[in-house]
C-alpha positions in Angstrom: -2.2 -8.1 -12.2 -5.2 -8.5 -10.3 -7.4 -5.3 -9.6 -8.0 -4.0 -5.8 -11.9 -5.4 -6.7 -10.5 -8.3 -7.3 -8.3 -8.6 -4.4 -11.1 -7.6 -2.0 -13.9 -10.0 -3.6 -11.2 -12.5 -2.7 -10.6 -12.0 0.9 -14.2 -11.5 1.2 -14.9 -15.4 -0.2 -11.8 -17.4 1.4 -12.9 -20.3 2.6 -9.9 -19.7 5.1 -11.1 -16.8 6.4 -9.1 -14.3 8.7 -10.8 -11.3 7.7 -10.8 -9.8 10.7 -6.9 -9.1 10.5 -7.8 -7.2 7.1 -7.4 -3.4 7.0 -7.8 -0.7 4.3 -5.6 2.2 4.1 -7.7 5.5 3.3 -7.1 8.5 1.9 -9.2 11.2 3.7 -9.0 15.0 3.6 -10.0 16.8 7.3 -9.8 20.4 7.1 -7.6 20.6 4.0 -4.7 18.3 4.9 -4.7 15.1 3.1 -4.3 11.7 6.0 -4.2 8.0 5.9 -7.4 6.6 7.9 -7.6 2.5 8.5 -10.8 0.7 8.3 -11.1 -2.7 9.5 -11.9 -5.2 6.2 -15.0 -6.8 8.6 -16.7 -2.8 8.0 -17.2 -3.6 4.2 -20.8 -4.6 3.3 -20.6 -4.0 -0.4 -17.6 -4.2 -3.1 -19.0 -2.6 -5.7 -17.5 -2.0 -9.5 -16.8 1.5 -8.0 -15.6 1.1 -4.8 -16.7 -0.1 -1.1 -19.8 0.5 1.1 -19.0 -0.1 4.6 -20.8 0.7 8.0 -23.0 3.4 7.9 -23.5 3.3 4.5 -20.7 5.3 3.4 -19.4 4.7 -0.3 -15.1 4.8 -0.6 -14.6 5.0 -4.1 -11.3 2.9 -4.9 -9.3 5.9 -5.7 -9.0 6.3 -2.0 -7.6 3.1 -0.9 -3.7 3.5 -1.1 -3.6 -0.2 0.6 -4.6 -3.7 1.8 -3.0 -5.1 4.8 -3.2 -8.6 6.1 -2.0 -8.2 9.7 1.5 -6.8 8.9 1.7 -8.3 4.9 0.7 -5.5 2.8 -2.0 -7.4 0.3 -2.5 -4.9 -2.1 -0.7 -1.0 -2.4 -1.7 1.8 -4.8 1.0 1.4 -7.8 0.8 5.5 -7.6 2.8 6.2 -4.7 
């Protein structure tokens, strides 16, 4: 099974393209309730062995991505949930 690194470092290098249909499913926390926040795949500047950097320099470690989605195919999902 491939790891969400993996995935990602793929999309990133597909000489196919179509990032810009690629979104991440976040976990965030905003005033003690837990939500889902979507980041568009084309924010990503680094995929680091810990997680993302994406615009504005903020780091996502990958404990915080529940999901990859391709337009409406779901690339990756947290085995967790």
């Amino acid at each position: 099974m491939a790891t969400l690194r993996d995935v990602l470092n793929r999309l990133r290098w597909d000489p196919h393209g179509g990032t810009g249909a690629v979104v991440l499913s976040v976990r965030v926390r905003e005033d003690g309730a837990e939500g889902i926040e979507e980041i568009g795949f084309d924010s990503v500047i680094e995929i680091l062995p810990g997680g993302v950097t994406v615009a504005g320099g903020v780091f996502l470690p990958y404990h915080r991505i529940v999901a990859v989605r391709r337009g409406e195919e779901v690339v990756w999902r947290d085995g967790k949930g």
